[in-house]
PATI-675768 format. One line per 4 residues: number of its first residue (from 1); for each residue z, y, x of N, C-alpha, C. Coordinates in nm, 4 decimals. Example, Ala and Ser with C-alpha at 12.3 -4.5 7.8 and 13.67 -1.06 7.14 Angstrom:
// residues 2
1> 0.7800:-0.5690:1.3190:0.7800:-0.4500:1.2300:0.7800:-0.3300:1.3200; 0.7080:-0.2250:1.2850:0.7140:-0.1060:1.3670:0.7870:0.0030:1.2900;
***
This chain:
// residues 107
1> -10.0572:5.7161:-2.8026:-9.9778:5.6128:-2.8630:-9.8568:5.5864:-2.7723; -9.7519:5.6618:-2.7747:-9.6374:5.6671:-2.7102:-9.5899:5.5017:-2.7005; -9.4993:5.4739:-2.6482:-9.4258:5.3302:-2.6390:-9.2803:5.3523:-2.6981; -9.2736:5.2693:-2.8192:-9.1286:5.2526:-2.8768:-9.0889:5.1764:-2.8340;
5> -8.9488:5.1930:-2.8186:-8.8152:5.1089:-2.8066:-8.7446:5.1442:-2.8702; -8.6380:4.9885:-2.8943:-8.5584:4.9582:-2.9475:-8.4405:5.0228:-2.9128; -8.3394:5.0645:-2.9684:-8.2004:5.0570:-2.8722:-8.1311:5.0080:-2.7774; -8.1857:4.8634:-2.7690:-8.1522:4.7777:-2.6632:-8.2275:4.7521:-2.5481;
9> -8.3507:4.8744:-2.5534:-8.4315:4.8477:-2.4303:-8.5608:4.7747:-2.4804; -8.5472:4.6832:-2.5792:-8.7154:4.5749:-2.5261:-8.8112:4.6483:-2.6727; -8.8985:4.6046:-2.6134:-9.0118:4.6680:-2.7121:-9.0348:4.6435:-2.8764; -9.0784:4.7045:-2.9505:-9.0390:4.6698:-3.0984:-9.1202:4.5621:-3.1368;
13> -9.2273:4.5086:-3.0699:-9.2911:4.3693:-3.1282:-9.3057:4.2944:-3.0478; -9.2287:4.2813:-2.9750:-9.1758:4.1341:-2.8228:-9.2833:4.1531:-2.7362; -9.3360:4.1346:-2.7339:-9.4236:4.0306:-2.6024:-9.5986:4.0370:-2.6486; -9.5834:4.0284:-2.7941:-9.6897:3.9813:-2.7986:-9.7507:4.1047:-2.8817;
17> -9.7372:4.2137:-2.8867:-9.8348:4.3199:-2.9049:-9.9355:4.4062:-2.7759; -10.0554:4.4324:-2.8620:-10.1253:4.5068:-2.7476:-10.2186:4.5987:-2.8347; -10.2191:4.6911:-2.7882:-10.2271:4.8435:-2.8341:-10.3879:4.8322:-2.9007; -10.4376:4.8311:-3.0318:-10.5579:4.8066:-3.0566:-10.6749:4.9170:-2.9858;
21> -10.6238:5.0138:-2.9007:-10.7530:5.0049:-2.8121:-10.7925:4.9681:-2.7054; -10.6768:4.9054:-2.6398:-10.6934:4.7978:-2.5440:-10.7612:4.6729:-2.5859; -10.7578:4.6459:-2.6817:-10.7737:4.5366:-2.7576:-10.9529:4.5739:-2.7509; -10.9906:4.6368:-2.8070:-11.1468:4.6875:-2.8176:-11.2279:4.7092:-2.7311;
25> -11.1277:4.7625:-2.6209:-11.1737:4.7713:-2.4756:-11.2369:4.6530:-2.4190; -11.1081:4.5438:-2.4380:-11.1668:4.4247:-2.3658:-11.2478:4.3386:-2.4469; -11.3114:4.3507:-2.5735:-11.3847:4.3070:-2.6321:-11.5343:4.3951:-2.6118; -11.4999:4.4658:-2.6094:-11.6736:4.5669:-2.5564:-11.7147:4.4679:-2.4097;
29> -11.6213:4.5334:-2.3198:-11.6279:4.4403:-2.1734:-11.6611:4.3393:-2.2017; -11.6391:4.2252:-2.2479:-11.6890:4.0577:-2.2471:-11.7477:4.0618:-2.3324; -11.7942:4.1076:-2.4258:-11.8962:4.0750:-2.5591:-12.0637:4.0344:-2.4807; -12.0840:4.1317:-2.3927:-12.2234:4.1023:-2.3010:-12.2321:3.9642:-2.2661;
33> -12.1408:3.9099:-2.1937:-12.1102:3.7817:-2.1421:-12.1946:3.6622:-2.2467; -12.1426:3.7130:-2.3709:-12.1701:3.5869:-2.4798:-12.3218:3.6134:-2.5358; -12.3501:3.6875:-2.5084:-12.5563:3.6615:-2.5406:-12.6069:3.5755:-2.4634; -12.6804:3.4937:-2.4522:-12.7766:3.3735:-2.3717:-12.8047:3.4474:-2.2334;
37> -12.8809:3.5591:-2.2776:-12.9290:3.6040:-2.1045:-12.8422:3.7478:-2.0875; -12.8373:3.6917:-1.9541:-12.7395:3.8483:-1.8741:-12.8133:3.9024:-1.8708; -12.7456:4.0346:-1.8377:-12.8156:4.1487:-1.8841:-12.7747:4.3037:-1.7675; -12.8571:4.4053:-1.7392:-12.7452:4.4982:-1.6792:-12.6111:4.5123:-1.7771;
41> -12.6287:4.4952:-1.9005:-12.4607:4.5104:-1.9362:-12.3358:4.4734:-1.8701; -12.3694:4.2858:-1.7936:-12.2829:4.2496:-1.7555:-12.2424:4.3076:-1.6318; -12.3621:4.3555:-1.5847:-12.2947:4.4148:-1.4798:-12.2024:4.5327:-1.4998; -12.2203:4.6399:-1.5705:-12.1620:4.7436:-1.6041:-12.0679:4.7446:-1.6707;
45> -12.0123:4.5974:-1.7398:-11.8815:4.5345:-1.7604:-11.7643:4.5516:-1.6566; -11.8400:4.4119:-1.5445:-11.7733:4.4121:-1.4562:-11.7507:4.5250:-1.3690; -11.8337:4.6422:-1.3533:-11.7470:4.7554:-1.2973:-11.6572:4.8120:-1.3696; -11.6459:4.7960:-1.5201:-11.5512:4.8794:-1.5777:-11.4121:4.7746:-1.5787;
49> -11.4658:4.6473:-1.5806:-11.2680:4.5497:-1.5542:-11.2553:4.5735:-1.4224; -11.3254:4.6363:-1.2891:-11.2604:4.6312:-1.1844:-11.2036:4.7799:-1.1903; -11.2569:4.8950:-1.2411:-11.2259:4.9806:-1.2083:-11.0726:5.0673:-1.2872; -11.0550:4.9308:-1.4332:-10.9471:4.9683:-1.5015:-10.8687:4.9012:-1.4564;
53> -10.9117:4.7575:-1.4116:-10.8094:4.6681:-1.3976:-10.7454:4.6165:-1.2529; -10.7952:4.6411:-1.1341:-10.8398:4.6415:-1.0246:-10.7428:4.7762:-0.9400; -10.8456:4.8851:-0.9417:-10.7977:5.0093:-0.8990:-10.7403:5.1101:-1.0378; -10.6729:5.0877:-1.1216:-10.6455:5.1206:-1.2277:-10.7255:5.2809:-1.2478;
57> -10.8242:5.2652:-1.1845:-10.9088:5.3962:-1.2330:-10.9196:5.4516:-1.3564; -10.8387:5.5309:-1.4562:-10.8758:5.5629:-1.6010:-10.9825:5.6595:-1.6321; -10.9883:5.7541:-1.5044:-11.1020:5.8626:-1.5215:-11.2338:5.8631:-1.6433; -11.2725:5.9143:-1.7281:-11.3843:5.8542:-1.8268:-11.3804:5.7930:-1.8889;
61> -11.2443:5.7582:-1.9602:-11.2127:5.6490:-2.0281:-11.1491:5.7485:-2.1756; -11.1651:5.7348:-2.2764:-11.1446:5.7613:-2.4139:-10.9747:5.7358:-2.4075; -10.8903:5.9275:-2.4655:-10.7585:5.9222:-2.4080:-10.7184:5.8494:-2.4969; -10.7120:5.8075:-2.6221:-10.6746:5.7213:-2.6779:-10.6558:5.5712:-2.6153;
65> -10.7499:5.5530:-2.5061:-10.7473:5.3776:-2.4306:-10.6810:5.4657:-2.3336; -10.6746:5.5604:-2.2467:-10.5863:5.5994:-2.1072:-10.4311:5.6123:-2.1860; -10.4298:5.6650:-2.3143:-10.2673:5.6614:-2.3262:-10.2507:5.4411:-2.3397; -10.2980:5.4370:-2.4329:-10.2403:5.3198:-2.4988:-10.2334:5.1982:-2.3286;
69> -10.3560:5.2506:-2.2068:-10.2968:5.1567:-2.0999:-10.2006:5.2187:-2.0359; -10.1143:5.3373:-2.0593:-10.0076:5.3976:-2.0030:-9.9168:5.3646:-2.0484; -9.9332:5.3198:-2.1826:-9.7827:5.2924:-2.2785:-9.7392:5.1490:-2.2586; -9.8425:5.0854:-2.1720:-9.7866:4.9121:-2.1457:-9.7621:4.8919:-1.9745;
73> -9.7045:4.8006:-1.9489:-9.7259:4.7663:-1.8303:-9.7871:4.7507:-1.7647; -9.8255:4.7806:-1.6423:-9.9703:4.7031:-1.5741:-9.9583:4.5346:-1.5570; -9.8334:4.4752:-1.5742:-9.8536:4.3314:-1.5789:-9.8440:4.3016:-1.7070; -9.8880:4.3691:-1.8526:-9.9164:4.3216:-1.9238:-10.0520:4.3490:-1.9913;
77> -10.0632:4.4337:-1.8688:-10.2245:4.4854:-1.9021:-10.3472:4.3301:-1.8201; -10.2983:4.3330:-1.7189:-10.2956:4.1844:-1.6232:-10.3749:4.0389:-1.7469; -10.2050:4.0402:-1.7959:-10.1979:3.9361:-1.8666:-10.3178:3.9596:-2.0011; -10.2646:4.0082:-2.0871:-10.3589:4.0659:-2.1768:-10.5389:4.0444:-2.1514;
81> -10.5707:4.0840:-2.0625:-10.6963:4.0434:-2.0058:-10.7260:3.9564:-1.9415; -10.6323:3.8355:-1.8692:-10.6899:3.7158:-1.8637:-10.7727:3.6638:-1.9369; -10.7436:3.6111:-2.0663:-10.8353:3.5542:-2.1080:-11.0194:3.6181:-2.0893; -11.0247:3.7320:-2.1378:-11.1356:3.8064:-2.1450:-11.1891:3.7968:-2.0200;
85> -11.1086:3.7753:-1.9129:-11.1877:3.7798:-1.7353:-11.2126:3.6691:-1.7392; -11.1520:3.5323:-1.7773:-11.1620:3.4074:-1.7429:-11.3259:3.3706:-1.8174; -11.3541:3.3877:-1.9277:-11.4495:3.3955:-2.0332:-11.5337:3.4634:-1.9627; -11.5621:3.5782:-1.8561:-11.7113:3.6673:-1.8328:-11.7214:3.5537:-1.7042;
89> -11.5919:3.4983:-1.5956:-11.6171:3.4378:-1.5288:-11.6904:3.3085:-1.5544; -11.6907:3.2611:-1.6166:-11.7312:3.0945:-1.7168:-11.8817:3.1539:-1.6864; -11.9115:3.2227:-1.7929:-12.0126:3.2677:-1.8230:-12.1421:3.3015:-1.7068; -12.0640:3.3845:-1.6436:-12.1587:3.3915:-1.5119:-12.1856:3.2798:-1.4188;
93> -12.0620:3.1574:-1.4151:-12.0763:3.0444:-1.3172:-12.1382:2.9546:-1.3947; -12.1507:2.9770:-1.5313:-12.2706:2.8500:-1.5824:-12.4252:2.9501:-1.5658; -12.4553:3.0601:-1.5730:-12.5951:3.1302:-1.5504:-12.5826:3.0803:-1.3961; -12.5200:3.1179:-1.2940:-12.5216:3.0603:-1.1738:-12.5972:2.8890:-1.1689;
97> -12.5133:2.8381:-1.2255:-12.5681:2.6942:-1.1937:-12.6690:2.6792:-1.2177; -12.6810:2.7152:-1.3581:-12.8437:2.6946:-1.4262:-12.9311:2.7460:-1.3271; -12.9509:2.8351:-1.2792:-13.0377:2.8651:-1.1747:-13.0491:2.7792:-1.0854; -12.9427:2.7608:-1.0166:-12.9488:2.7018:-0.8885:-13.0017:2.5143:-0.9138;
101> -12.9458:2.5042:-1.0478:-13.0549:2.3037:-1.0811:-13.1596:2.3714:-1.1024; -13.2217:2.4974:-1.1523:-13.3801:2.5282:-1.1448:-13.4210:2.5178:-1.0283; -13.3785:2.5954:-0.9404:-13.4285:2.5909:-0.8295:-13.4158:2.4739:-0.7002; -13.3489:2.3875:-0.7934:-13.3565:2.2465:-0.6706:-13.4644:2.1730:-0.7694;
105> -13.5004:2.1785:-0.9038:-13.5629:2.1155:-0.9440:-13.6722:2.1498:-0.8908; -13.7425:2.2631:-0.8909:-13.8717:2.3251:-0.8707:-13.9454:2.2998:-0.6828; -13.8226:2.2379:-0.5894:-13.8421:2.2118:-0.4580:-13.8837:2.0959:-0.4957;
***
């Protein structure tokens, strides 16, 4: 999925497009997050947002998602996935807590 431009340089749908397999990507990644109990999924999430997003590792990744994160910026690849990081983070710091009032309750 090559990257169009305009004649004038900026991209043909502003700002606010993102390549629908990026889009799928980061919905596979956080979807684990939102079941009640974690799971190894989440873990195997979070190696795949550090290893795309982090060390931009694409290796093993479906070329359709290695072109479409080539055809954007890496600070809009950044942006784009905030939300989705902010959401697995939530997620894990409320399983965190919950544990940790179990385990002051149970002392």
């Amino acid at each position: 999925m090559p990257k169009r431009k305009q004649p004038n340089g900026s991209d043909t749908g502003g700002d606010q497009t993102t390549p629908l397999p990026i889009q799928s990507f980061l919905w596979r990644q956080s979807s684990p997050f939102i079941r009640l109990k974690m799971s190894k999924l989440c873990e195997a999430s979070c190696v795949s947002f550090e290893r795309v997003l982090v060390q931009n590792i694409l290796h093993g990744l479906s070329p359709s998602l290695c072109e479409a994160i080539q055809s954007i910026s890496r600070w809009k690849l950044i942006q784009v996935s905030l939300p989705h990081l902010m959401h697995c983070c939530a997620s894990l710091l409320k399983v965190h807590s919950s544990l940790a009032g179990q385990t002051t309750a149970l002392s």
